[in-house]
PALO-698991 format. One record per residue: residue in three letters; x, y, z of N, C-alpha, C, CB in turn. Coordinates in pm, whole numbers, padded with zeros to 5 digits, always signed. Last residue first. Glycine has a CB too. Example, Ala and Ser with C-alpha at 12.3 -4.5 7.8 and 13.67 -1.06 7.14 Angstrom:
<recs>
Ser+01285-00225+00708+01367-00106+00714+01290+00003+00787+01408-00060+00572Ala+01319-00569+00780+01230-00450+00780+01320-00330+00780+01131-00447+00905
</recs>
This chain:
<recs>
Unk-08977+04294+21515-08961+04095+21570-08868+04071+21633-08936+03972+21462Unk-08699+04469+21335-08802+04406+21386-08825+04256+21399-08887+04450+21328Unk-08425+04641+21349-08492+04516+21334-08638+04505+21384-08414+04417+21400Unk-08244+04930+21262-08375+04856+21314-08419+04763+21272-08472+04910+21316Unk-07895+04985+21297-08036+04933+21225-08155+04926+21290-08030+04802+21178Unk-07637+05245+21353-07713+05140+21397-07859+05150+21323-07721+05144+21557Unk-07469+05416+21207-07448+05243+21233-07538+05184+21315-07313+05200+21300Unk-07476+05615+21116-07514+05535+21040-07491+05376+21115-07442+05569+20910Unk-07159+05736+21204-07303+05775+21166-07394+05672+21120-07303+05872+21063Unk-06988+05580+21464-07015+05635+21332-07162+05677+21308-06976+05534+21229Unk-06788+05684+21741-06899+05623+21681-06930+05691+21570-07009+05614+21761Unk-06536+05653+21955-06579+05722+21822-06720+05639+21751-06433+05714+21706Unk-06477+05777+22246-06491+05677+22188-06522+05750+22063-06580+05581+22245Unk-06276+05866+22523-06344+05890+22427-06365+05773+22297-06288+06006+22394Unk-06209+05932+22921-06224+05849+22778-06323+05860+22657-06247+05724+22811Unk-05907+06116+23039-06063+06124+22973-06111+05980+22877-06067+06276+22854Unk-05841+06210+23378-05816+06092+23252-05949+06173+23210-05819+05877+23282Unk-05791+06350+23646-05923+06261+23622-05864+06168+23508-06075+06357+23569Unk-05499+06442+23589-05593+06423+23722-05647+06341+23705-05682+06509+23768Unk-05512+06556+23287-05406+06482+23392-05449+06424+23525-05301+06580+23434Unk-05729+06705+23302-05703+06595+23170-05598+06500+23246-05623+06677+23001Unk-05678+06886+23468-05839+06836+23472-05793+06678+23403-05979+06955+23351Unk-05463+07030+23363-05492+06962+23518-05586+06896+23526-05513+07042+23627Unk-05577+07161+23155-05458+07064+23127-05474+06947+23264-05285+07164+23127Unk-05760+07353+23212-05819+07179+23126-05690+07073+23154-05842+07192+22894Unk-05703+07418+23563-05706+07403+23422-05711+07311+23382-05634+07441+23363Unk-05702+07305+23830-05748+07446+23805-05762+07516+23730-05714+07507+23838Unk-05571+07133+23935-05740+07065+23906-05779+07210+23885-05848+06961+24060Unk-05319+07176+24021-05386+07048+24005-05467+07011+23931-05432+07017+24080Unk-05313+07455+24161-05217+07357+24055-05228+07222+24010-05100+07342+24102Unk-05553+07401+24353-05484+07509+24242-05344+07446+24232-05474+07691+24296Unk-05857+07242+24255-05691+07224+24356-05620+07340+24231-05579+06988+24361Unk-06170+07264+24259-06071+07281+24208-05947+07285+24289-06091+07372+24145Unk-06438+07281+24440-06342+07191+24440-06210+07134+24350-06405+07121+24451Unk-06611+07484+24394-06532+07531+24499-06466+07399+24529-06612+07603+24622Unk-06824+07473+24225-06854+07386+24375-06687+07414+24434-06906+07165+24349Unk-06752+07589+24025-06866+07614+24070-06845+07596+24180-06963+07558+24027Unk-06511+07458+23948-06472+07593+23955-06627+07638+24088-06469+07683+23756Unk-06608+07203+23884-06551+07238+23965-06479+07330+24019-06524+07193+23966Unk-06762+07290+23630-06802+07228+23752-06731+07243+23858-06814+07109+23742Unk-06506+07369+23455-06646+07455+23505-06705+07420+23638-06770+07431+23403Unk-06396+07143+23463-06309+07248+23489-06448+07373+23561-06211+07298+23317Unk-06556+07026+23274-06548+06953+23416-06452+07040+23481-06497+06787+23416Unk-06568+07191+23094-06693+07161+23127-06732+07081+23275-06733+07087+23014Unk-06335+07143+22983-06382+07274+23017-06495+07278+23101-06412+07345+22905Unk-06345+06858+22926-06252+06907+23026-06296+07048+23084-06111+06916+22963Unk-06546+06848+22715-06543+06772+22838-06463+06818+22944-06505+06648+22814Unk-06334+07030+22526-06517+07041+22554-06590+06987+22689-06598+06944+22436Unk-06142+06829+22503-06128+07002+22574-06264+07046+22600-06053+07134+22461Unk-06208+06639+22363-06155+06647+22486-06188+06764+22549-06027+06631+22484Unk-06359+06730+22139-06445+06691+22194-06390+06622+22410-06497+06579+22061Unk-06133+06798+21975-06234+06917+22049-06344+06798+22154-06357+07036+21888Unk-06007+06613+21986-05923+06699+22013-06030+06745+22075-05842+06770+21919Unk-06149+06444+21785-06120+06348+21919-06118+06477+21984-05966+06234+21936Unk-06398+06631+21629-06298+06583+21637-06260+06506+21792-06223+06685+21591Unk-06696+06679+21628-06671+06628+21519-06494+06567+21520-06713+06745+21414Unk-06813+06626+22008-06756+06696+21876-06725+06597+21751-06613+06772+21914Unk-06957+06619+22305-06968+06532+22164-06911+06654+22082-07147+06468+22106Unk-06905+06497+22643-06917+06618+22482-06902+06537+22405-06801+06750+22437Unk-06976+06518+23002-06972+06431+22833-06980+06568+22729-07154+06298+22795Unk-06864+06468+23311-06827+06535+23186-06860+06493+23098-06723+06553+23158Unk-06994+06305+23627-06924+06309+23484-06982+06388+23387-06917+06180+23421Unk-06938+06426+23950-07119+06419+23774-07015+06403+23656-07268+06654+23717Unk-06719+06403+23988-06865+06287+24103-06974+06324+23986-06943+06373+24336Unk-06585+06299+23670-06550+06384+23809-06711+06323+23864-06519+06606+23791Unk-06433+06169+23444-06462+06137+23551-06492+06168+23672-06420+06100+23557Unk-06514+06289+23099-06433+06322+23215-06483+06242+23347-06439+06479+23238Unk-06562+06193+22779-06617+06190+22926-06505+06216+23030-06686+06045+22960Unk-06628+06209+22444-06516+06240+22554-06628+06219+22698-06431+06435+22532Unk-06723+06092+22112-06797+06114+22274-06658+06101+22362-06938+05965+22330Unk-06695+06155+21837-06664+06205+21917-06721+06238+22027-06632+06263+21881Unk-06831+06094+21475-06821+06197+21601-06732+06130+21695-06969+06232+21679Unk-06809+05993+21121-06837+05940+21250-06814+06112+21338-06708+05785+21295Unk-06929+05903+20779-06839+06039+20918-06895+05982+21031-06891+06252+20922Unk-06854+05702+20550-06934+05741+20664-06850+05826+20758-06988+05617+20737
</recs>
């Protein structure tokens, strides 16, 4: 069974991506919370002004879930 790749960044609207790897599915989230806060003009320059800064700052957490794993019961 192949599983994915849920990353989340912690910023005031959390970051989610889903990729086929841990790797991409960081940087996907990070870019994305890098974006956001490029928007709203709350990026820190040297801080919070690249993925790297984003990843260091906030944290990311990612989980792995498989394909196939969940059943339906009935009753």
């Amino acid at each position: 069974m192949r599983g994915f790749f849920v990353a989340t960044v912690p910023t005031r609207y959390p970051s989610i991506a889903i990729a086929q790897t841990e790797t991409d599915a960081i940087q996907l989230a990070a870019n994305h919370a890098l974006d956001f806060l490029k928007e709203n003009h709350a990026s820190e320059s040297g801080r919070t002004d690249t993925v790297e800064g984003v990843i260091e700052y906030f944290g990311v957490s990612v989980i792995e879930l498989e394909m196939n794993s969940a059943t339906f019961m009935e009753g």
